[in-house]
C-alpha positions in Angstrom: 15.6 -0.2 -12.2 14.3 -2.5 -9.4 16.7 -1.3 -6.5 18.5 2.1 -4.8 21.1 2.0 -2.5 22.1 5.2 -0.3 24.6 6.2 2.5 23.4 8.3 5.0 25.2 9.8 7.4 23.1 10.9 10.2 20.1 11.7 11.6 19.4 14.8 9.4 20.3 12.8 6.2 18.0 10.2 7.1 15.2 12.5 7.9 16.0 14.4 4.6 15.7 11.0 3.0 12.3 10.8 4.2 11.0 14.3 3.0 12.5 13.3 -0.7 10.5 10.6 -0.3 7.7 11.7 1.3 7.3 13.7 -2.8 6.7 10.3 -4.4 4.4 8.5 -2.0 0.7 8.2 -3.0 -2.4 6.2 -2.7 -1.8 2.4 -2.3 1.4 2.2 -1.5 2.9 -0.2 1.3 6.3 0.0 2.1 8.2 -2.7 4.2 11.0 -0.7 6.8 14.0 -3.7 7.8 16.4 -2.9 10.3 17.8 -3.9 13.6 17.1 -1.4 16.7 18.0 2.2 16.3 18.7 1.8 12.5 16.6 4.8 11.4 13.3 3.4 10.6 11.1 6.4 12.8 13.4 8.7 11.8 12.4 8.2 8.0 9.4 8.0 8.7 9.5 10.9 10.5 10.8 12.8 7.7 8.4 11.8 5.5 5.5 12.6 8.0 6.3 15.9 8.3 7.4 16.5 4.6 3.2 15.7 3.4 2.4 18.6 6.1 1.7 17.1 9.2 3.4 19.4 12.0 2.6 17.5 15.3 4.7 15.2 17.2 5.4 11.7 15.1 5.3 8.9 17.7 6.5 4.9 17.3 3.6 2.8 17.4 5.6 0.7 19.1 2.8 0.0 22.1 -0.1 1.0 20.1 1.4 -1.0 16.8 -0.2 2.0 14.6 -0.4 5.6 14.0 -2.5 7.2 11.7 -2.4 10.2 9.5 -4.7 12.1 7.2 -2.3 13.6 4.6 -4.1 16.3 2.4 -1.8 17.6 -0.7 -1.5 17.6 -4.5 -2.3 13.6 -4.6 -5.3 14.4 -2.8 -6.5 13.3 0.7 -5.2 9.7 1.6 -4.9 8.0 4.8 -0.9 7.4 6.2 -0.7 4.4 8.6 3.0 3.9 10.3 2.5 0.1 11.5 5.3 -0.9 14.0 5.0 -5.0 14.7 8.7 -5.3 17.0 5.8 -6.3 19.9 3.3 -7.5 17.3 2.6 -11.5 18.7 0.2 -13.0 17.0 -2.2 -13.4 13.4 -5.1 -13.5 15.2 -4.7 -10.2 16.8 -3.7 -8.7 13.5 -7.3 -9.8 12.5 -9.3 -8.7 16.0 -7.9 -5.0 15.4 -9.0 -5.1 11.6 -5.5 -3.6 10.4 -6.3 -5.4 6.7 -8.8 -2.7 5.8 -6.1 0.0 6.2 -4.3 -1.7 3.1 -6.5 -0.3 0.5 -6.5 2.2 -2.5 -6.7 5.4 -0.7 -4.0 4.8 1.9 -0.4 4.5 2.1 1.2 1.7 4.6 4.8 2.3 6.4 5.8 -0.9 8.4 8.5 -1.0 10.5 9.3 -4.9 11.2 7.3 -6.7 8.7 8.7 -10.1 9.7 6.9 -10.2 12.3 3.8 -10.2 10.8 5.0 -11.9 7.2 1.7 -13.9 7.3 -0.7 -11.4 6.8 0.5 -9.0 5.3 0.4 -8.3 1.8 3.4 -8.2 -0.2 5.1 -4.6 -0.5 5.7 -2.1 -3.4 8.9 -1.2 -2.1 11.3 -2.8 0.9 13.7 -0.3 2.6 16.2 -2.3 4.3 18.5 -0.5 7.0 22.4 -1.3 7.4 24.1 0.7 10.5 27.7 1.4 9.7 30.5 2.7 12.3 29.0 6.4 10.6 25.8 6.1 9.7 24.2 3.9 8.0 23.2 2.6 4.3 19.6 2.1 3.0 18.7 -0.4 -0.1 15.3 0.3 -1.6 13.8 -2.6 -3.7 10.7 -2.5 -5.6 8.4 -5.5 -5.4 6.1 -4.3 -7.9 5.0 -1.6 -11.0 4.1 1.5 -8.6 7.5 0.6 -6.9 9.6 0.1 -9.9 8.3 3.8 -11.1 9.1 5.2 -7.6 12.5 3.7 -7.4 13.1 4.6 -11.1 12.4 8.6 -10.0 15.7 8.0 -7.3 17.8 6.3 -10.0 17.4 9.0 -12.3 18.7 11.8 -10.4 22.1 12.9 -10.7 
């Protein structure tokens, strides 16, 4: 299957969402995080942060545009990098701070508004778009390539 779709209903589900997740990432993945404002996007990848071990304080890179992680587990030692572009302005700064080299075989790339950056970027395994409802909100995964068909396919065979 190419696509999941979830209701969560709170903060806790969402951050649970991001430890279940957090068991299938591995090495060069990127993964695309839509959503308006307070949709959940940290929060998940909050979850997941702390879910591969890491036990300090998860921050937006909101100012900074990225936060980096060394994650050392079963899949072996990788590089995390949570990119948040909401401030990110323009292509040529994207090149100045060298952020390509991060997308490579022995990291995994979390963005948090993608669009704003479409041009250099390169295209995503998996896009996790964010819907806020009246009670919490729903999440549509969709896989944009072979690692993210087999990560998707994992979600959709669970009961």
């Amino acid at each position: 299957m190419n696509d999941f779709t979830l209701d969560l209903a709170d903060e806790a589900a969402t951050l649970a969402f991001g430890a279940t997740l957090a068991k299938l990432v591995e090495p060069n993945l990127t993964i695309y995080l839509h959503g308006d404002l307070g949709a959940g996007k940290t929060t998940l990848v909050r979850g997941l942060i702390h879910n591969l071990g890491f036990v300090g304080k998860v921050k937006s890179p909101t100012y900074t545009l990225v936060e980096s992680y060394e994650v050392i587990g079963e899949k072996g030692t990788f590089m995390l990098y949570h990119f948040d572009l909401y401030r990110f302005n323009d292509d040529e700064e994207w090149e100045a701070a060298g952020f390509r080299e991060y997308f490579n075989a022995n990291s995994v790339c979390l963005i948090e508004w993608p669009e704003k950056a479409a041009s250099v970027l390169p295209q995503p395994d998996i896009e996790v778009n964010f819907v806020i409802k009246p009670m919490g909100r729903t999440i549509h995964l969709l896989a944009h390539s072979n690692l993210g068909q087999q990560l998707i396919g994992k979600f959709n065979a669970k009961p």
